[in-house]
C-alpha positions as CSV (number, residue, x, y, z in Angstrom):
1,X,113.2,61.8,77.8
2,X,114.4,63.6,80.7
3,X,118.7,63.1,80.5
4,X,120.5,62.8,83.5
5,X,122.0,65.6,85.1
6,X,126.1,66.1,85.8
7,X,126.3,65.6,89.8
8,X,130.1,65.5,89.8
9,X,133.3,68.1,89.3
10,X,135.7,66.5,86.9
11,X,138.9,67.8,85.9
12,X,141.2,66.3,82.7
13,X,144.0,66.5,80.8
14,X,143.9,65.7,77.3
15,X,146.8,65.0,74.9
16,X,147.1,64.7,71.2
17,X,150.2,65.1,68.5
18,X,151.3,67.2,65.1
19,X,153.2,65.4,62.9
20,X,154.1,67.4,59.6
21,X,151.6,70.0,59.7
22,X,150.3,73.4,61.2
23,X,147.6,72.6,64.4
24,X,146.6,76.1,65.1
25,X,148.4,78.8,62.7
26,X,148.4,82.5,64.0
27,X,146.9,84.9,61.7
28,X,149.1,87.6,63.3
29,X,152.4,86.1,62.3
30,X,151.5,84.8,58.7
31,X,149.4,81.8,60.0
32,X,152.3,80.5,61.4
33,X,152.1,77.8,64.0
34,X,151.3,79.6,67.2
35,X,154.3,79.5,69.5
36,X,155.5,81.1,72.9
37,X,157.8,83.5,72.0
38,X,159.7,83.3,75.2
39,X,160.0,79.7,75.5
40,X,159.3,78.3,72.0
41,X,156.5,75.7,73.1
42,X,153.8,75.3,70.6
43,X,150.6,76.4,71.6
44,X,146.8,76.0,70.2
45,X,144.4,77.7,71.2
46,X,140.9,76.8,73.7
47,X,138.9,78.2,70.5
48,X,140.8,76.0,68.0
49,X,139.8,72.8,70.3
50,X,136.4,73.9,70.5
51,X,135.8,74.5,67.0
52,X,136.5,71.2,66.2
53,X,134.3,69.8,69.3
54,X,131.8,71.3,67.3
55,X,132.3,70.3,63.6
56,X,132.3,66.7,65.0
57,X,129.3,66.9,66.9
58,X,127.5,68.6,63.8
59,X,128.9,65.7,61.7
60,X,127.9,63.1,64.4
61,X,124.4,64.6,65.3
62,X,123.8,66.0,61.7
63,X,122.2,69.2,63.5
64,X,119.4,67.0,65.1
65,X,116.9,68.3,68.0
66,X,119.1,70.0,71.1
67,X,122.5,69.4,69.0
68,X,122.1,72.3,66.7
69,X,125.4,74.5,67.3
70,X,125.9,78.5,67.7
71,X,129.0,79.3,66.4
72,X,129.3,77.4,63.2
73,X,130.5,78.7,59.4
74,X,128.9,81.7,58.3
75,X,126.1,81.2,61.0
76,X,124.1,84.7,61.7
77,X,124.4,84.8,65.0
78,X,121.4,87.8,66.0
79,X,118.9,85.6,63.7
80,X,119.7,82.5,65.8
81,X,118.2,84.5,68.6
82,X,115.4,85.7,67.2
83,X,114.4,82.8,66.4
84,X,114.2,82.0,70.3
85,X,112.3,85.0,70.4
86,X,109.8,83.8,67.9
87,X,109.3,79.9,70.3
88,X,105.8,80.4,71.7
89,X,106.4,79.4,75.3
90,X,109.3,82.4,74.8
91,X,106.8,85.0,74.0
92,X,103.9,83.9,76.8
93,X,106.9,84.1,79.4
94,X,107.2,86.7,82.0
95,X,110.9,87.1,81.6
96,X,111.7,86.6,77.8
97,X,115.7,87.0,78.2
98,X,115.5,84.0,80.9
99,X,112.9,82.2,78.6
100,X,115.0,82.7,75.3
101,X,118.4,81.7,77.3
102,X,116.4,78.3,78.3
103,X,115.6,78.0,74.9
104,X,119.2,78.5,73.5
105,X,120.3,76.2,75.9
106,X,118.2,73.2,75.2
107,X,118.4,73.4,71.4
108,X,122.0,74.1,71.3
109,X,124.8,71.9,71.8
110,X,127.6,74.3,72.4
111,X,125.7,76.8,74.0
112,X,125.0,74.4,77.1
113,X,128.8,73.4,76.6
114,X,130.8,76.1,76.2
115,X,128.5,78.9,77.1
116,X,127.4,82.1,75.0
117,X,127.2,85.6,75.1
118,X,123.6,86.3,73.6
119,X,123.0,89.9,74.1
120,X,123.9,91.4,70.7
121,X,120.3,91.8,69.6
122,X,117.0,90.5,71.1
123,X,118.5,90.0,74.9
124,X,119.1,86.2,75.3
125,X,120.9,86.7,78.3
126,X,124.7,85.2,78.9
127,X,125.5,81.8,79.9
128,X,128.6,80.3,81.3
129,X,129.7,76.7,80.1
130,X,130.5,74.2,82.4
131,X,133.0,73.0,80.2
132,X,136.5,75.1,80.1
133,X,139.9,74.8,78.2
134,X,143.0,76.0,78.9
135,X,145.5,76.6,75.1
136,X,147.2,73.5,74.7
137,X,151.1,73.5,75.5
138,X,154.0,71.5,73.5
139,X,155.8,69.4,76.3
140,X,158.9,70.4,74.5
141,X,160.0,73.3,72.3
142,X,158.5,73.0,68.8
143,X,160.6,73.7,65.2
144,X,158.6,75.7,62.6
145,X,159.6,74.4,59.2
146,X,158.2,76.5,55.9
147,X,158.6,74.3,52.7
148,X,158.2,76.3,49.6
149,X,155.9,74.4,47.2
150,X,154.9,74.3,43.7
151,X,151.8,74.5,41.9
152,X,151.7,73.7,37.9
153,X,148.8,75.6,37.0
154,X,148.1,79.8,37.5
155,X,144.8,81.4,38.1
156,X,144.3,84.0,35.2
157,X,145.1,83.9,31.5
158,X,147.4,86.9,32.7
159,X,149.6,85.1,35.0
160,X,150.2,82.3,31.9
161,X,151.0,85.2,29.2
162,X,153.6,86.5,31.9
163,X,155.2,83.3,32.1
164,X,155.0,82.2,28.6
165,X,153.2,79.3,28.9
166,X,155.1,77.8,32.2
167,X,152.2,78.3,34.2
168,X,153.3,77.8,37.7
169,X,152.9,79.3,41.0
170,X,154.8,79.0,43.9
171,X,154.0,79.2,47.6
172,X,154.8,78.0,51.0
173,X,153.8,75.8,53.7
174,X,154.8,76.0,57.0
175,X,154.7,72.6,59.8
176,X,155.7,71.5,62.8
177,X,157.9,68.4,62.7
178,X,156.5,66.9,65.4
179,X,154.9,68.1,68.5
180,X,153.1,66.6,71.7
181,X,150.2,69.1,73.3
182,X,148.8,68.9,76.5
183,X,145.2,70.9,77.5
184,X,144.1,71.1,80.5
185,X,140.1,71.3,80.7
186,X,137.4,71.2,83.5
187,X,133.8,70.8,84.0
188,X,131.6,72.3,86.7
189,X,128.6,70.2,88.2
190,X,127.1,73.4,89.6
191,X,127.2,75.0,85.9
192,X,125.9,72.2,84.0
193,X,122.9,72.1,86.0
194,X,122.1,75.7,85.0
195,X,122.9,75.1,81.6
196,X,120.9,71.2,81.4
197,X,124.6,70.2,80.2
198,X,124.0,66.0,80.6
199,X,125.5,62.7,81.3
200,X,124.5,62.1,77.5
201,X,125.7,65.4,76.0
202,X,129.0,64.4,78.5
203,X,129.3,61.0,77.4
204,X,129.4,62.9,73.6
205,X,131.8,65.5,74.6
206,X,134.3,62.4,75.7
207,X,133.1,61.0,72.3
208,X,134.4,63.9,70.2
209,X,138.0,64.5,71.9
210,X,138.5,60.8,70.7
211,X,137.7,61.3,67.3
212,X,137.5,65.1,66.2
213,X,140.7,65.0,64.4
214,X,139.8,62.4,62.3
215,X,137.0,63.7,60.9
216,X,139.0,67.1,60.5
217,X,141.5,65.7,58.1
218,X,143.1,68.6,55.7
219,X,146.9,68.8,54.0
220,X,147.8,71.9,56.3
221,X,147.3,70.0,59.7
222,X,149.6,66.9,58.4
223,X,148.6,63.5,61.1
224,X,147.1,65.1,64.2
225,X,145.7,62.3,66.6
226,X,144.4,61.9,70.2
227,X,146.7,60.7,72.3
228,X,145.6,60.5,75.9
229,X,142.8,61.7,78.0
230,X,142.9,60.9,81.6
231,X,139.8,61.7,83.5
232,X,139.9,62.8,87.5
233,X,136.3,62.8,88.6
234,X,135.7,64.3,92.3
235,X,132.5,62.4,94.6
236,X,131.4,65.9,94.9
237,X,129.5,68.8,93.0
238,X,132.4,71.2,94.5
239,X,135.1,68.9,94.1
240,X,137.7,67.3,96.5
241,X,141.4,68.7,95.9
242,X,142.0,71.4,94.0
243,X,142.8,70.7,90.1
244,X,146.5,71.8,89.7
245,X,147.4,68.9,92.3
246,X,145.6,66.7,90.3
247,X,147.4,67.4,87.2
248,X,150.8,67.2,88.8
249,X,150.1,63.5,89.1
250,X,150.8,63.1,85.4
251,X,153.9,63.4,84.4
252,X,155.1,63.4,81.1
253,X,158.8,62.6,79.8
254,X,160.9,62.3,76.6
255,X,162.5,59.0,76.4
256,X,164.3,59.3,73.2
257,X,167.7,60.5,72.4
258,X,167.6,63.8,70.2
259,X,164.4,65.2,68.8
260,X,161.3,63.5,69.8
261,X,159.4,62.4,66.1
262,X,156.4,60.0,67.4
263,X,154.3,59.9,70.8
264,X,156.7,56.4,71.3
265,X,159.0,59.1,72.1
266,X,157.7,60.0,75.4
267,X,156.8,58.4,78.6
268,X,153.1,59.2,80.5
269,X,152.8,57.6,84.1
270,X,150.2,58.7,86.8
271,X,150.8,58.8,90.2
272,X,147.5,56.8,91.5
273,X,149.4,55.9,94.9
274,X,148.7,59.7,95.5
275,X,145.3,60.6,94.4
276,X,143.4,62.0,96.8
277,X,140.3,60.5,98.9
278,X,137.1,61.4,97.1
279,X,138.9,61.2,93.6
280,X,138.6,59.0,90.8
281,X,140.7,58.7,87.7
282,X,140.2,57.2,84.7
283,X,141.8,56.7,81.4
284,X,139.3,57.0,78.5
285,X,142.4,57.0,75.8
């Protein structure tokens, strides 16, 4: 079945929330949540959203022909491409790298999504993804709480004899009390057509910012949900304003006295009186 291809720029912006739990710690600051130092908005990372693009479509496409995915958990990454190497119609091609990056492409999800680099062993080539992010951003400053916590058990029969039969351990847990992220992502027509990046695999990509986070439940992340994603698609493979005009149209503002605690708490209009000719927008959430 031959899919449909992308024919149009779109640009988005994409919302979700933290309540009570870490959404992106920082292994360089004892996985703290990740903060601007300067300004103390919370941040999470492109590669943090990504990841869980991906764990959602392995859970929704179970792996399945052309949704196999690259970068997954303890994935060897050089045998992946040999294995492109190894495709028949690889090895009676003229130009193998070209042939094995086709091949990567088709079979792989987040290759044809995000892009690769595939030139750590047998030569795959490099693709660029049609689909970028930019780090999420906390509309407002975020608090970091750490919560020490208990544990009534110990790991060795050393740790009980030191402790005389108490046998607990204690740690911590650091959150965020609440927090409202925006990202910013965009999606190039011109590079989905080199990649074979569809209207289905798009229509899957929209699928998964709806519901990643529910099928990434886990104690440190607390109640992290999808909030909004407004879509601004262009009539054009180039596009028709440029994207930071398009994201000034939404505006987002805290309509609560104090600290904001719930996504109640703040206001999201969009100026649609002021979009320009030859754009579209559209609120999938």
């Amino acid at each position: 079945m031959v899919m449909s291809e992308i024919k149009n720029r779109i640009d988005f912006v994409y919302m979700f929330d933290v309540q009570d739990g870490n959404p992106n710690g920082d292994p360089d600051a004892g996985n703290l949540p990740r903060v601007d130092a300067e300004t103390g908005m919370g941040l999470v990372t492109d590669v943090c959203l990504k990841r869980k693009v991906r764990n959602y479509v392995q859970v929704a496409k179970n792996l399945g022909d052309g949704y196999d995915i690259f970068i997954k958990e303890k994935a060897v990454l050089n045998t992946l491409i040999d294995k492109a190497h190894d495709d028949a119609e690889v090895k009676s091609a003229k130009d193998k790298t070209e042939a094995a990056r086709r091949f990567m492409c088709k079979n792989y999800f987040d290759i044809r999504t995000f892009g690769a680099v595939m030139s750590t062993g047998k030569n795959a080539g490099q693709v660029r993804g049609p689909i970028q992010l930019t780090f999420a951003r906390s509309v407002d400053p975020v608090e970091t709480s750490e919560h020490s916590i208990t544990r009534m058990a110990v790991a060795t029969e050393k740790e009980a004899d030191k402790q005389e039969g108490g046998n607990r351990t204690m740690g911590r847990k650091a959150t965020v009390p609440y927090g409202l992220y925006v990202c910013h992502g965009f999606i190039s027509a011109n590079l989905a057509r080199q990649t074979g990046f569809s209207e289905d695999d798009l229509a899957l990509f929209w699928e998964a910012l709806k519901n990643m986070f529910d099928t990434d439940r886990s104690a440190a992340r607390g109640l992290m949900s999808a909030q909004k994603l407004i879509v601004f698609k262009h009539d054009s493979m180039l596009g028709n304003a440029p994207a930071n005009k398009l994201f000034d149209l939404v505006t987002v503002t805290k309509i609560c006295d104090g600290a904001p605690r719930s996504f109640k708490d703040y206001s999201v209009t969009i100026d649609k009186d002021n979009v320009p000719s030859g754009v579209t927008v559209e609120e999938l959430i």
